[in-house]
C-alpha positions in Angstrom: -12.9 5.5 44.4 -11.7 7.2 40.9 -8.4 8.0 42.3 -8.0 4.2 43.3 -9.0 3.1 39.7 -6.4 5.4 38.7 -4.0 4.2 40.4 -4.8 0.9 39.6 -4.8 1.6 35.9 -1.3 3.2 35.9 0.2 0.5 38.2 -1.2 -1.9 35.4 -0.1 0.1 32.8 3.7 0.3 34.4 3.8 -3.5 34.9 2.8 -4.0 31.8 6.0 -1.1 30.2 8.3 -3.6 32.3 7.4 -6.9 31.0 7.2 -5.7 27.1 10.7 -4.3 27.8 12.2 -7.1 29.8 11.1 -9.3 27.1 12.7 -6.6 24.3 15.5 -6.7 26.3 15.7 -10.5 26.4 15.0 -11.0 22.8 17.6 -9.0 21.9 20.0 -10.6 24.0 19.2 -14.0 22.5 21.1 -15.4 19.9 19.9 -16.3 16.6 19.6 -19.9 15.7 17.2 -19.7 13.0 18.9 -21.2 9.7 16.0 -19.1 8.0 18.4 -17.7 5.4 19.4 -20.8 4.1 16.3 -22.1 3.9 15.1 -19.1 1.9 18.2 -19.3 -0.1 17.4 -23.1 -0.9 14.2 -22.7 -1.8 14.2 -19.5 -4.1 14.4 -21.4 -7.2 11.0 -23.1 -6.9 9.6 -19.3 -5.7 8.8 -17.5 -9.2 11.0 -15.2 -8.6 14.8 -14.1 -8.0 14.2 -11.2 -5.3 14.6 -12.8 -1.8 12.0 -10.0 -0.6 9.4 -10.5 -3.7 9.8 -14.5 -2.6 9.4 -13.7 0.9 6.1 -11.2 0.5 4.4 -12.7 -2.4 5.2 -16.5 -2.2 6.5 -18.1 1.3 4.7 -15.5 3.6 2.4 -13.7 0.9 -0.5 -14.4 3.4 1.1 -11.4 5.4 1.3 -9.4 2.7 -2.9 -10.3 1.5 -3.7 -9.3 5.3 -1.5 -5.8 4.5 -3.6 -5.0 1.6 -7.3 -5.9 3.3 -5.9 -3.3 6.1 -5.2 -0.6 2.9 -8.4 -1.3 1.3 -10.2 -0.7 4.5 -8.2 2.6 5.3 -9.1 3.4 1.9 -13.0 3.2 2.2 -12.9 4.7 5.6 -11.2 7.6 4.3 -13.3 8.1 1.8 -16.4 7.5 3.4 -15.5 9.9 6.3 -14.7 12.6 3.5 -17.6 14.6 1.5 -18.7 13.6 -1.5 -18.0 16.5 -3.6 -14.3 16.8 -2.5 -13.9 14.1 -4.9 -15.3 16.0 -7.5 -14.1 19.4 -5.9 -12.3 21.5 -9.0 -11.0 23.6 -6.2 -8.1 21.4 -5.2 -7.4 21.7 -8.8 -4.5 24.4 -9.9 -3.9 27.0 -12.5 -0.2 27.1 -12.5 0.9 27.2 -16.4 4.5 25.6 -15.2 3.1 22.9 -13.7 0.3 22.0 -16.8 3.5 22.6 -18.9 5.6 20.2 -16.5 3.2 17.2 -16.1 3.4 16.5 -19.7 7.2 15.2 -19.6 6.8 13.6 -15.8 3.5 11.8 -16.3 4.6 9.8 -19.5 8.0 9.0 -17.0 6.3 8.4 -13.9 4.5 5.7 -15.7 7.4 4.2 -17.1 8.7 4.5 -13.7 6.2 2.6 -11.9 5.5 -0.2 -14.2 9.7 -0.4 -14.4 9.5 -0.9 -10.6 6.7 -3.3 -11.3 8.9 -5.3 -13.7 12.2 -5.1 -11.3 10.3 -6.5 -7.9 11.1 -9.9 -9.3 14.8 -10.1 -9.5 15.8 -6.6 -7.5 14.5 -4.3 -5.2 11.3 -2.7 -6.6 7.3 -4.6 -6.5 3.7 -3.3 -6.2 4.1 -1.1 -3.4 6.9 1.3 -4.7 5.3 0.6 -7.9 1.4 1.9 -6.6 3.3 4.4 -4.7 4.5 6.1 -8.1 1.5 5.6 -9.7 -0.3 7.3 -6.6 2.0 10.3 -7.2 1.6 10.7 -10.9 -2.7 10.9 -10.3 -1.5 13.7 -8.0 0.2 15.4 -10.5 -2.3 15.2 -12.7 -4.7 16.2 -10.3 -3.0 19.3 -9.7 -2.9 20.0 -13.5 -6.3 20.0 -13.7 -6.5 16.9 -16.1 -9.8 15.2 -16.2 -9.6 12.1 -14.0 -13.4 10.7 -14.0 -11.9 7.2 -12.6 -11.6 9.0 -9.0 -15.4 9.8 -8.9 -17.1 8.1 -6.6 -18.6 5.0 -9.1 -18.0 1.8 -10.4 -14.6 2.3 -11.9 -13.7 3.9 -8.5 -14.8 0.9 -6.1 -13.0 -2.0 -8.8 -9.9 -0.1 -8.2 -9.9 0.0 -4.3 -10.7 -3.8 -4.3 -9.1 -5.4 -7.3 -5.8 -6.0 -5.7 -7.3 -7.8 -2.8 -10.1 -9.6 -4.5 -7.2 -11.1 -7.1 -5.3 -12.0 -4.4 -8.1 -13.2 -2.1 -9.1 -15.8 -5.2 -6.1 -17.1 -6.2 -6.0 -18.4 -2.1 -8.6 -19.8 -2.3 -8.2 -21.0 -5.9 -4.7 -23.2 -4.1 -7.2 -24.3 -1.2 -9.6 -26.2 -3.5 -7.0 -27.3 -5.8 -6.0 -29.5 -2.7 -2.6 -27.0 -1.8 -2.0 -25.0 1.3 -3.3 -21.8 1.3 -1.9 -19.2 -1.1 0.4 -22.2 -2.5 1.3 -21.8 -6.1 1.1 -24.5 -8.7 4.8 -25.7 -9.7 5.4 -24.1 -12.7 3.0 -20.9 -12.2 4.4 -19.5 -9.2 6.3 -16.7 -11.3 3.4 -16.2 -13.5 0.6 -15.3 -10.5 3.1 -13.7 -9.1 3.5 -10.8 -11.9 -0.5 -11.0 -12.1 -0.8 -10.1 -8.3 1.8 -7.8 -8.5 0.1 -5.5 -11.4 -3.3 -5.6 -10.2 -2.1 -4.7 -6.3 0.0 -1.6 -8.1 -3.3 -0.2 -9.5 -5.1 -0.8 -6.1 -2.8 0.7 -4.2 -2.3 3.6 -6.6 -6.3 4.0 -6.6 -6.4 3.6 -2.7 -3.5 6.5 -2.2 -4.9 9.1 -5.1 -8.4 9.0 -3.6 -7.5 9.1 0.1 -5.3 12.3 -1.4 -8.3 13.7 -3.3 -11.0 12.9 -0.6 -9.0 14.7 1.9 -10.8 18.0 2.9 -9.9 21.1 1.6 -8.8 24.0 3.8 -10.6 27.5 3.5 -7.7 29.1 5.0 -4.7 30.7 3.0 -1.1 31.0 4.2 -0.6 35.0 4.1 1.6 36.0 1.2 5.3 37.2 1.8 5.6 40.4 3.6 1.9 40.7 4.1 0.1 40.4 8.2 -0.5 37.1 9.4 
């Protein structure tokens, strides 16, 4: 009886492989017929913004990009949640290195100017909350390392705003254009650019929260990589 089932499972498994790929293969075949770019090109004047990707994620499909962050915020609090509660608090991940204490003093003050630069250039060139957060992620880790104090990661008030901020901005302003009588996530004429810029910043400090705490919740290992030349 088992070794039916599981021969019934991989038969439904393999039929399964060959209609995904027949249909991969058929999709791929097909030709294009959408006029999608020149609808997008017609219509980024009215989007806020001169980026066709920044129009694209934050305006005519932005509800895409709201689902996106409500999966980070959740991998966010799961991670943390599965971690200890002292690791977030743990001065052990913490480093002595003078280089890097001497370091961190020119790159922080640039990786900030960095990320809010690529906050700034999401609206007319490649750039936006994502590669923004993502700098501003990696600048917490460098301070982390340093050993600067960084209270905002404990676990706390400051530390939950900052995992949900980006979401719960965007969440409202959704449902802010649903009672105003729009579709959903539809920005007033006029505003678009405006909301925008606000979404943008406060979704670069969520998703610069979410990434330095899943870093700093992460569990730290008792083992030590054997030094060069010495037993393994």
């Amino acid at each position: 009886m088992r070794r039916l089932l599981v021969l019934l499972t991989v038969a439904a498994c393999t039929a399964l492989t060959i209609v995904l790929a027949l249909a991969v293969l058929q999709a791929a075949g097909s030709a294009v017929v959408s006029d999608l770019p020149q609808q997008l090109a017609a219509s980024l004047g009215r989007s806020g913004v001169e980026h066709p990707t920044t129009a694209v994620l934050l305006n005519f499909r932005s509800y895409d990009t709201l689902l996106e962050i409500g999966v980070l915020v959740i991998a966010g609090m799961s991670g943390i949640s599965l971690a200890s509660t002292r690791s977030l608090e743990d001065p052990a991940l913490r480093s002595s290195d003078v280089l890097l204490y001497a370091l961190q003093r020119w790159f922080v003050p640039l990786m900030l100017l960095l990320a809010a630069y690529l906050l700034w250039a999401g609206s007319h060139r490649p750039g936006g909350a994502f590669q923004a957060g993502a700098v501003l992620a990696a600048t917490g880790v460098l301070m982390r390392l340093g050993g600067l104090p960084m209270a905002f990661i404990r676990p706390g008030v400051l530390l939950r705003l900052g995992l949900v901020l980006g979401f719960a901005v965007f969440l409202l302003v959704a449902i802010a254009s649903v009672l105003a009588g729009k579709a959903f996530l539809a920005y007033p004429p006029g505003m678009a650019g405006g909301l925008i810029l606000a979404i943008e910043t406060v979704l670069t400090l969520s998703i610069g929260m979410i990434l330095l705490a899943l870093f700093v919740a992460a569990p730290i290992s008792a083992e030590h990589e054997p030094e060069e030349g010495g037993e393994s």
